[in-house]
C-alpha positions as CSV (number, residue, x, y, z in Angstrom):
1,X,126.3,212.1,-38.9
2,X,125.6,208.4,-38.3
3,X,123.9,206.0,-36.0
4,X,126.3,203.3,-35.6
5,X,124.4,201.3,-32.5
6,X,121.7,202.9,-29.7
7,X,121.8,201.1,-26.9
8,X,118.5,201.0,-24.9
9,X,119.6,200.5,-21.7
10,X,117.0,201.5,-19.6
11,X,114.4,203.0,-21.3
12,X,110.5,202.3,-22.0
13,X,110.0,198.8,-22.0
14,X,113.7,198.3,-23.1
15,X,116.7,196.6,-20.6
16,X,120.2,196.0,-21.3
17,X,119.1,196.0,-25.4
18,X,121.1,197.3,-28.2
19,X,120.6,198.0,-32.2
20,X,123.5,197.6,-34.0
21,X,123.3,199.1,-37.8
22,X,127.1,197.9,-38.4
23,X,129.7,199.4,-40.5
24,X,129.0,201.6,-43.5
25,X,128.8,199.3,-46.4
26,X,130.9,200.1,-49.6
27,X,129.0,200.6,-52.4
28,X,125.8,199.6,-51.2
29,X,122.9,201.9,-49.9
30,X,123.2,202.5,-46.0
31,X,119.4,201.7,-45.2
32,X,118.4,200.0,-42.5
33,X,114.5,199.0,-42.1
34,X,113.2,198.2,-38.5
35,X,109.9,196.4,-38.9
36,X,108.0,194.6,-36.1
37,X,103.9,194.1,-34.6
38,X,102.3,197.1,-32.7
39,X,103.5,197.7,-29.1
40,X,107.2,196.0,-30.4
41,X,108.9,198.9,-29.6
42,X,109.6,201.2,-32.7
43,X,108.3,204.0,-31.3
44,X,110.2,204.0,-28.6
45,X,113.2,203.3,-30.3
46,X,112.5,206.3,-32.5
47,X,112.2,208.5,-29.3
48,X,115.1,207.1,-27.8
49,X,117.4,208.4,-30.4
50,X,116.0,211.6,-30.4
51,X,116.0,212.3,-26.4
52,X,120.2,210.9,-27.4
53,X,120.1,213.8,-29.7
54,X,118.7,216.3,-27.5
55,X,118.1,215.2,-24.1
56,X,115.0,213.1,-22.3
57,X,112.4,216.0,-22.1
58,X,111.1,216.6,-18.2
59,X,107.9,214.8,-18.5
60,X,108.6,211.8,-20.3
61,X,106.2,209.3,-20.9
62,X,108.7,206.4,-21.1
63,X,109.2,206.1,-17.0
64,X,106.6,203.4,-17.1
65,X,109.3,200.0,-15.9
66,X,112.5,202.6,-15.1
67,X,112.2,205.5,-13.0
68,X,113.2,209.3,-13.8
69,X,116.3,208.4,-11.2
70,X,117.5,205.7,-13.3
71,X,116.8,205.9,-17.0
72,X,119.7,205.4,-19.0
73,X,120.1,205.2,-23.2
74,X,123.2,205.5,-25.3
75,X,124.8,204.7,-28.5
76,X,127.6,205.0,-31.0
77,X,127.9,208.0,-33.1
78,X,130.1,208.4,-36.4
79,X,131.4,211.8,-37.1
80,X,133.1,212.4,-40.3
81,X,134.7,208.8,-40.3
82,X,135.4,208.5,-36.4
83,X,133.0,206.7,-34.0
84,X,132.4,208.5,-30.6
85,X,130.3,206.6,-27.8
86,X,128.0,208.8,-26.1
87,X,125.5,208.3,-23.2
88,X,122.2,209.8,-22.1
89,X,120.2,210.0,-18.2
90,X,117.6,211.9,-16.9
91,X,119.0,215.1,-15.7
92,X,117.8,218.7,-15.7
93,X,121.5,219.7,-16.5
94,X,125.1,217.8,-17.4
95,X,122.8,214.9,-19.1
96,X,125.6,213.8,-21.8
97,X,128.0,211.3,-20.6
98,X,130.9,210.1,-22.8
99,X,132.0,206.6,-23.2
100,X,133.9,207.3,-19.1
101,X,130.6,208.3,-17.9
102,X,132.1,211.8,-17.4
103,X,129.6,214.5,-18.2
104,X,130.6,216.2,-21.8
105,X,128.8,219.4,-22.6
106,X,125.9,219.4,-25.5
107,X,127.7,221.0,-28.2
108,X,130.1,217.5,-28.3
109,X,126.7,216.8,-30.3
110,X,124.2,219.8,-31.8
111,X,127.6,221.4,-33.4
112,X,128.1,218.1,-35.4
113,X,124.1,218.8,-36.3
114,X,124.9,222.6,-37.2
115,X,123.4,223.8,-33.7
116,X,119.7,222.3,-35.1
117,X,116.7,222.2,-32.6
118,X,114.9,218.6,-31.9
119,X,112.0,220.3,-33.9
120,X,113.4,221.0,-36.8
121,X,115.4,218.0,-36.5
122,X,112.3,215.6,-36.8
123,X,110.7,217.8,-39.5
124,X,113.8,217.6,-41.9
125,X,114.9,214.0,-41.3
126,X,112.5,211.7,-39.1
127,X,109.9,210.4,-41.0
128,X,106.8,208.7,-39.6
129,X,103.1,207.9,-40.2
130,X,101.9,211.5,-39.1
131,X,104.3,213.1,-41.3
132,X,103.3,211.4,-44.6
133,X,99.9,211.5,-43.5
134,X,99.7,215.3,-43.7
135,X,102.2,214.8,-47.0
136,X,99.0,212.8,-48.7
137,X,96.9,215.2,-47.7
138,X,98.6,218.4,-49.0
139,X,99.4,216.8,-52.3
140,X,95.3,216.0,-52.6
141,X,94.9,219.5,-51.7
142,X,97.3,220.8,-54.1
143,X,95.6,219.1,-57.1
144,X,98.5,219.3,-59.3
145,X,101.8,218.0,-60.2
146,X,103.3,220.9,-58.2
147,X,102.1,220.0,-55.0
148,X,103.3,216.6,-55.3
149,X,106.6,217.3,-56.6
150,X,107.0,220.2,-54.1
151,X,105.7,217.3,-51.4
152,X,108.5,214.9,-53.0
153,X,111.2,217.7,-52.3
154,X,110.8,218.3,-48.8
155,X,110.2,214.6,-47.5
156,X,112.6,212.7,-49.7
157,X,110.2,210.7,-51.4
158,X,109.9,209.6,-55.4
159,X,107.5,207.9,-57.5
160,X,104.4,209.4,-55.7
161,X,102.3,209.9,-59.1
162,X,102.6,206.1,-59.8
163,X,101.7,205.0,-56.2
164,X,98.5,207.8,-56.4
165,X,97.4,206.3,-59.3
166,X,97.4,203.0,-57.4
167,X,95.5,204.1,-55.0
168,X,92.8,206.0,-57.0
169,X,92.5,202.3,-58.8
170,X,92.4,200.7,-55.2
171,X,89.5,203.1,-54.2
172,X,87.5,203.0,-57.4
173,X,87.5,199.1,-57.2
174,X,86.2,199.7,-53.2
175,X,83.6,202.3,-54.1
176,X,82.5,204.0,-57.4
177,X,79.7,206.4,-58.1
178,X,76.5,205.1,-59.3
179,X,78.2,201.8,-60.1
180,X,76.4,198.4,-59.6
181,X,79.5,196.1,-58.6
182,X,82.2,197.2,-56.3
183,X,83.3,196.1,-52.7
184,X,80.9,198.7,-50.8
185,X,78.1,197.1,-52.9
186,X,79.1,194.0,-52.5
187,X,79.1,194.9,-48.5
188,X,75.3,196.7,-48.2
189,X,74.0,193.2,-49.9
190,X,75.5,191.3,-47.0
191,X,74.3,194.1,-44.7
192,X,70.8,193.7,-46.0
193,X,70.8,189.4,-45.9
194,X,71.9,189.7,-41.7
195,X,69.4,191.9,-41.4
196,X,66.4,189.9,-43.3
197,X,68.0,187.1,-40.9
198,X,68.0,188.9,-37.1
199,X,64.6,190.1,-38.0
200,X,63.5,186.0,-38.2
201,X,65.5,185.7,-34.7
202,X,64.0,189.0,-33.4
203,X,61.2,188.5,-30.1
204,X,58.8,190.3,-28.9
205,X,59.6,192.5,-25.9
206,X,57.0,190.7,-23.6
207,X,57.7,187.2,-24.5
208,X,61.3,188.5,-24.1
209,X,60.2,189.2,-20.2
210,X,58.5,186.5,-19.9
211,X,61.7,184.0,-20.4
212,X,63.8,186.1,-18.5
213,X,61.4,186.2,-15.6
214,X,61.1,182.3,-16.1
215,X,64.6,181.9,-16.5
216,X,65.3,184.1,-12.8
217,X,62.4,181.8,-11.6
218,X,64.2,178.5,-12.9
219,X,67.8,179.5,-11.6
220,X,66.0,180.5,-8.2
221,X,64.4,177.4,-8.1
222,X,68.3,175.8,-9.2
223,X,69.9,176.7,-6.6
224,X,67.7,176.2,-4.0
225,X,67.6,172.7,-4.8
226,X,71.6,172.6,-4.9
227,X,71.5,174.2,-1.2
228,X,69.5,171.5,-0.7
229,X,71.7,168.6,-2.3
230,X,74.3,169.8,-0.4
231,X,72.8,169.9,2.5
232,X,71.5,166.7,2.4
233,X,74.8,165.4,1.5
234,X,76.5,166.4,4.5
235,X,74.0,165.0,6.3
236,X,74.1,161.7,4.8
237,X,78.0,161.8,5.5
238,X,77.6,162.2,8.9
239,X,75.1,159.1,9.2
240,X,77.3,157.3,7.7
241,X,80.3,158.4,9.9
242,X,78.0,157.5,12.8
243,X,77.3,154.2,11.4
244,X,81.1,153.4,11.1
245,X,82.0,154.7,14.5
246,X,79.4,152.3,16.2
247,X,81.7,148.9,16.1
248,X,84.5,151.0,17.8
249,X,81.9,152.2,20.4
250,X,81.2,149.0,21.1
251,X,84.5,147.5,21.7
252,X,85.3,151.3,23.7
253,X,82.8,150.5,26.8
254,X,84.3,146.5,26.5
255,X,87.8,148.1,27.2
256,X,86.4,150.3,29.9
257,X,84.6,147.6,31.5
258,X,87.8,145.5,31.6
259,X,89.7,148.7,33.1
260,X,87.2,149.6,35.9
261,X,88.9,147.0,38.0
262,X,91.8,149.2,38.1
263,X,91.2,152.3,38.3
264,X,93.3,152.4,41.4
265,X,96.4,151.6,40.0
266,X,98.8,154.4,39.6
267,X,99.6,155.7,36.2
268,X,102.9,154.6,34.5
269,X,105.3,157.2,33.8
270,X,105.6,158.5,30.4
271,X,107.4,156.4,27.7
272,X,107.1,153.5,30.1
273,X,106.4,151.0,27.0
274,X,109.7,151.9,25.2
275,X,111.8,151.2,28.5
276,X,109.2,148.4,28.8
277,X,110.9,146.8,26.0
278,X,114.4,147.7,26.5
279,X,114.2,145.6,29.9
280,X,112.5,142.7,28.1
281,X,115.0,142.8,25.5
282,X,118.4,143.2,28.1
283,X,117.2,140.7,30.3
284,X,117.2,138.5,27.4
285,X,120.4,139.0,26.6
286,X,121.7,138.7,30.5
287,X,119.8,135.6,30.4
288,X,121.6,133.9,27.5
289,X,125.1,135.9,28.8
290,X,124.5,133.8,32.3
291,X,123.4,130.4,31.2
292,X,126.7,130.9,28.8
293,X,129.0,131.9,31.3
294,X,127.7,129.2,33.7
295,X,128.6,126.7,31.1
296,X,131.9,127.9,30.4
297,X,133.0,127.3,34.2
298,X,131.6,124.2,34.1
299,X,133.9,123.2,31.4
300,X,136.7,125.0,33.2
301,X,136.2,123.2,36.0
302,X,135.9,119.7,34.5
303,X,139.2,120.8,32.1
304,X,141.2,121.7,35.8
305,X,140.1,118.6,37.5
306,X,141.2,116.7,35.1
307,X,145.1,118.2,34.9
308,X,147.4,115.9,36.2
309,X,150.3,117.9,38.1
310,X,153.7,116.9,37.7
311,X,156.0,118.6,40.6
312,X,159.1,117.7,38.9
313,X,157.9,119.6,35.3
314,X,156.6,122.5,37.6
315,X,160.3,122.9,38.9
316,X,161.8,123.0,35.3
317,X,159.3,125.0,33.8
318,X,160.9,128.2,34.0
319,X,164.1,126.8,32.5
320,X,162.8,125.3,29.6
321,X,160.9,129.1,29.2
322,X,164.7,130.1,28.9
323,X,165.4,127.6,26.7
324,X,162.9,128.5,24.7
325,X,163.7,132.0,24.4
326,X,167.5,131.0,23.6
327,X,167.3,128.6,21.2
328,X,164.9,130.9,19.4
329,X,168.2,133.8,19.8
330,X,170.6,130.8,18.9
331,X,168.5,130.3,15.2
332,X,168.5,134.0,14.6
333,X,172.4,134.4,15.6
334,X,173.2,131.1,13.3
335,X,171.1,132.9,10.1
336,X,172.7,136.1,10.6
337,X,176.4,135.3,11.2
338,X,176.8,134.6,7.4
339,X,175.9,138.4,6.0
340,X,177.7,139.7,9.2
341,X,181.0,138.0,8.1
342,X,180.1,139.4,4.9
343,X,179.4,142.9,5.4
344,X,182.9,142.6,8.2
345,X,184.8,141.4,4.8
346,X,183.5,144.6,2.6
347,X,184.0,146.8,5.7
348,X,187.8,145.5,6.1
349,X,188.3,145.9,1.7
350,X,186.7,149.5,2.1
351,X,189.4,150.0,5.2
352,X,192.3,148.8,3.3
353,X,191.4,151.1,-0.1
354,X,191.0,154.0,2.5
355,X,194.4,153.3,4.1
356,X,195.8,152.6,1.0
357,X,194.8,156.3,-0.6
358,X,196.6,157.6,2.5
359,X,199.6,156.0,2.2
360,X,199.3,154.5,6.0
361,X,198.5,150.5,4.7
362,X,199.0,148.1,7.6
363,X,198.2,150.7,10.4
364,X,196.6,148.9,13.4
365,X,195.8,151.8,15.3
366,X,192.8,153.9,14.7
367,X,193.4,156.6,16.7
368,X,196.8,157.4,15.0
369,X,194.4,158.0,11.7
370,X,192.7,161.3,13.1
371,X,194.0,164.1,11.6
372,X,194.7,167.1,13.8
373,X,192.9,170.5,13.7
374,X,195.5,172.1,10.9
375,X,195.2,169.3,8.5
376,X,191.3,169.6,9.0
377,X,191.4,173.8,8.5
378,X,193.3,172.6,5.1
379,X,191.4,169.8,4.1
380,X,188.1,172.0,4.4
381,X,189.9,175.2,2.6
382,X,191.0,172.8,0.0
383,X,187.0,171.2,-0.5
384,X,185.5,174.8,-0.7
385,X,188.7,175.7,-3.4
386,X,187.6,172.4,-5.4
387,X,184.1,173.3,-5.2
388,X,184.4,177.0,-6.5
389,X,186.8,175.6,-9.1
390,X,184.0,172.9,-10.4
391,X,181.6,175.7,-10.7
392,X,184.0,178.0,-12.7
393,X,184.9,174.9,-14.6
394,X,181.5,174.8,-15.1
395,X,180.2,178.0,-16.1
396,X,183.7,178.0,-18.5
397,X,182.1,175.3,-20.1
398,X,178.8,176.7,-20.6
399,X,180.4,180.1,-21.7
400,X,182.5,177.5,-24.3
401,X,179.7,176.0,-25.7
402,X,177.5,179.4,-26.0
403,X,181.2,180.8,-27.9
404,X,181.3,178.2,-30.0
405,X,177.5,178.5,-31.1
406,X,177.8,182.1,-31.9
407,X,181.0,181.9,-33.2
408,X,179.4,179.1,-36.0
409,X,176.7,181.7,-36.5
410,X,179.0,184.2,-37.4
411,X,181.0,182.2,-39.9
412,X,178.1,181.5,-41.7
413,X,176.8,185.0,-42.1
414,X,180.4,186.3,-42.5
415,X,181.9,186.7,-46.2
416,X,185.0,184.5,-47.7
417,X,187.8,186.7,-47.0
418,X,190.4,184.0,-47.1
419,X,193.9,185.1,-48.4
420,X,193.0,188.7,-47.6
421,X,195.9,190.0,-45.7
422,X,193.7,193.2,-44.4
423,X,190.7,191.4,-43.5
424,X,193.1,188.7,-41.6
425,X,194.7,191.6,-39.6
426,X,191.2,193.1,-38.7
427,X,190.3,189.5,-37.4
428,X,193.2,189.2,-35.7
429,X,192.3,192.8,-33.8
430,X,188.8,191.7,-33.6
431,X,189.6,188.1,-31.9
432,X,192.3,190.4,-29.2
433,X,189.4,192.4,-28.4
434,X,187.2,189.8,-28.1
435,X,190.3,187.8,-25.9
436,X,190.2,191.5,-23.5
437,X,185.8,191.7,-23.4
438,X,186.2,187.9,-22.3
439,X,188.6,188.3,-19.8
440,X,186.5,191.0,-18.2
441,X,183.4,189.1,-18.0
442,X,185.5,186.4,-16.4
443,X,186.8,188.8,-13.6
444,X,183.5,190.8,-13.3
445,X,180.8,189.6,-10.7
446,X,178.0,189.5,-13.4
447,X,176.6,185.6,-11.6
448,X,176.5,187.1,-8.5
449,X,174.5,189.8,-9.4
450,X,172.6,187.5,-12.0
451,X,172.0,185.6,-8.2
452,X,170.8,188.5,-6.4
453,X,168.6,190.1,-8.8
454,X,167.0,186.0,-9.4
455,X,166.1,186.0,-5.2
456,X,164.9,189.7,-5.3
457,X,162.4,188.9,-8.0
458,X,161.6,185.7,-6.4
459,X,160.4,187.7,-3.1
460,X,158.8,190.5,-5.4
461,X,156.3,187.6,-6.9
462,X,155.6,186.5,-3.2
463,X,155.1,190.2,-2.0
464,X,152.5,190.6,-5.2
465,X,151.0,187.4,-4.4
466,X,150.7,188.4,-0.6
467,X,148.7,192.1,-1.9
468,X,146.7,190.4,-4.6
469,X,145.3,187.8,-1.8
470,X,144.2,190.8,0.0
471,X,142.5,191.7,-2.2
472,X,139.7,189.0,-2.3
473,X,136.7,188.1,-2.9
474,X,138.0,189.7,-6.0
475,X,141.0,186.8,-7.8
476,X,143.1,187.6,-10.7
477,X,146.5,188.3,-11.9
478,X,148.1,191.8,-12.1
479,X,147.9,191.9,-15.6
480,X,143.6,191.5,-15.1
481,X,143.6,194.2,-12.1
482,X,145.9,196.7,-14.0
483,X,143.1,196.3,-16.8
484,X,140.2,196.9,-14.6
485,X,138.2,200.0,-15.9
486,X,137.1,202.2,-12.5
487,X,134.6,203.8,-12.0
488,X,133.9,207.7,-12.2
489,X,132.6,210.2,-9.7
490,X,129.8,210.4,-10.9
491,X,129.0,206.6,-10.7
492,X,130.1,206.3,-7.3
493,X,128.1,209.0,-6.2
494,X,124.9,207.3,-7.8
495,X,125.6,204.3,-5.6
496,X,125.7,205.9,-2.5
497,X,122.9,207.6,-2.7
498,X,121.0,204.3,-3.9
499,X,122.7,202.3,-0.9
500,X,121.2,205.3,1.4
501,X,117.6,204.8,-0.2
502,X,117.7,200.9,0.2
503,X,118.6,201.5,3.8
504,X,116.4,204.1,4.5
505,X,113.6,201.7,3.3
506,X,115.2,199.0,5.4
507,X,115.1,200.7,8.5
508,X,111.7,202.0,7.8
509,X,110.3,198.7,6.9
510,X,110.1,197.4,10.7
511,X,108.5,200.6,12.1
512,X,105.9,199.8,10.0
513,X,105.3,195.8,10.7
């Protein structure tokens, strides 16, 4: 077995993180070394696979962000070459999820492990600083090479007589019996010299009382005179508020002498001073509007007194309007005759090729040029023949030039058989067939269909657009919802009973305010 990733999902200190160890390298060792400062998180990593392995025990101490309810870890397991994902919550029973969330039972796991216990488990193959803690100590107890090779055997480890030797070496340079130099030694003359040095510093226990009586006495004595200050302060501040508020008494009891005359006037309504200046500022304007206007009809008046009025002009006045109004028709007319003759001209030519085409050139008489309702019945019978006949001639054409392509294909990928008498007659069967498959394609209704199928997709795609639209907020193609991974039973049951909990609290919540 093989950890491929653990995903700390909610675990611990841990949300929404994930170790990924990778692929198995080729011909390189596959160790991995997780290294970080205390309280980083490698303990907890380290239980997280295990409680993967074997389940999150009852009372675990790793609850302390995520509760019991929604604890979550997983991870990506490789068994003999294949990778299965696997998922772990807190749950007295059906604990293992797969990579569906569908509840898998435990021996998907423990019979990859041989049906081994968590114990045993991290006694065989998890290492930490307990375990080669009591390793150290039973090799020093064994005082021999057996011990340490027997220690060696059962944790894994190599090279132990080398790395004791080091740190017999390391503890003689720190400490060594009856020896005058050394780390310790070093350590007790320092000891000694701070000591030599508090003892100058050292007081007496009464003058040690006295200055801490003096010093209660002094910050007594401290604050007081800050209470004090600040009292003082605020009194000086309110002086000096006093002092500035004087002026404005003053020039107070001047206003109220100056109002005592009318104190019988009536109050003015509130927000008199706004409509106070509205009026001010219309009657402004009505003023400047009136001496205007006044102006204005007394230039009127002068203008009108000064018209001479000519009787005879009055009479012809509403001629000369007419006049007016036909010479202006007369100027349009004498512009616009030319382009009418024109157009009249390329009106009569267009008559004459029409007449011409039906063989009545010279007829006078329009109404001998309608056609009766036979010759229309034909003419129309005739237009919808021409028009399927253009869009046979058409598709003929297209059929041609697709032939013609294919055909070209052919000859280049067919062998030379020229001069072959048997390969000639074989063509000549192949072309007759070919002559018969065309001819049926011709008579069958294959564009029609091709027609129909091309309007039933066309309101397919509008009835798929119609359901996807429905189903909004969510937008997409089908393609995206046909990919859409749902979710299990087991999930939706989880979020119904957290939607009743959130509403339970949100319907308690009020009672309580």
């Amino acid at each position: 077995m093989r950890l491929r990733r653990l995903d700390l999902t909610r675990y611990g200190k841990f949300t929404d993180h994930s170790i990924d160890f990778g692929e198995r390298p080729i011909d390189q060792p596959d160790l991995h070394v997780i290294y970080g400062p205390n309280e980083a998180g490698k303990s907890t990593a380290f239980t997280a696979f295990l409680d993967l392995l074997f389940g999150i025990a009852t009372q675990s101490p790793f609850d302390f962000l995520h509760p019991y309810s929604t604890m979550r870890i997983g991870g990506a397991l490789e068994f003999g070459g294949e990778t299965r994902e696997f998922a772990r919550i807190k749950r007295p029973q059906n604990s293992l999820l797969d990579a569906d969330d569908r509840p898998i039972p435990e021996s998907a796991i423990r019979g990859e492990l041989g049906g081994i216990e968590r114990d045993a488990y991290r006694t065989m193959f998890s290492l930490d600083d307990e375990t080669l803690e009591k390793g150290g100590e039973s090799i020093l107890a064994s005082k021999g090479d057996l011990g340490q090779l027997l220690f060696s055997a059962s944790a894994g480890l190599s090279h132990l007589s080398q790395k004791l030797i080091d740190l017999k070496a390391e503890a003689d340079g720190f400490y060594k019996f009856r020896a005058r130099s050394g780390a310790l030694v070093d350590l007790k003359t320092r000891l000694a010299e701070l000591k030599a040095e508090r003892e100058k510093f050292d007081t007496l226990a009464s003058d040690h009382a006295r200055l801490v009586e003096s010093l209660d006495r002094s910050k007594k004595h401290y604050d007081e005179a800050v209470t004090e200050r600040t009292r003082t302060r605020g009194r000086i501040d309110e002086i000096q508020r006093h002092l500035a508020a004087l002026p404005r008494l003053v020039a107070l009891r001047g206003i109220r002498e100056r109002l005592a005359p009318l104190a019988d006037v009536p109050e003015a309504p509130p927000g008199w001073a706004n409509e106070v200046r509205r009026l001010q500022k219309e009657e402004i304007e009505l003023g400047v509007q009136t001496n205007a206007i006044a102006d204005e009809i007394d230039r009127l008046a002068d203008e009108i007194s000064a018209i001479a009025v000519d009787e005879a002009a009055l009479r012809l006045a509403e001629r000369v309007e007419r006049l007016a109004e036909q010479r202006a028709r007369h100027v349009t007319a004498e512009k616009d005759v030319p382009e009418r003759r024109l157009q009249l001209r390329e009106i009569d030519r267009v008559i004459s090729v029409i007449l011409q085409r039906v063989e009545r050139e010279g007829e006078t008489e329009p109404r001998r040029l309608v056609p009766t309702a036979a010759t229309v019945g034909r003419l129309r019978e005739l237009i919808e023949a021409r028009s399927g006949i253009d869009a046979a001639i058409r598709n003929a054409a297209t059929e041609l030039a697709e032939a013609r392509r294919r055909l070209g294909e052919i000859a280049e990928r067919a062998p030379e058989t020229v001069g072959d008498p048997q390969t000639a007659r074989e063509r000549d069967r192949s072309m007759a067939e070919l002559a018969i498959t065309v001819e049926a394609l011709r008579s069958a209704d294959h564009h029609v269909r091709y027609r129909l199928a091309e309007r039933t997709r066309a309101t397919a795609f509008e009835a798929l657009a119609d359901r996807l639209s429905a189903l909004r907020p969510w937008q997409g193609t089908a393609d995206d919802l046909v990919g859409m991974l749902c979710p299990g039973p087991d999930a939706v049951q989880r979020w119904k009973a957290a939607r009743g909990n959130v509403e339970a609290v949100l319907v308690r919540t009020p009672e309580r305010d």
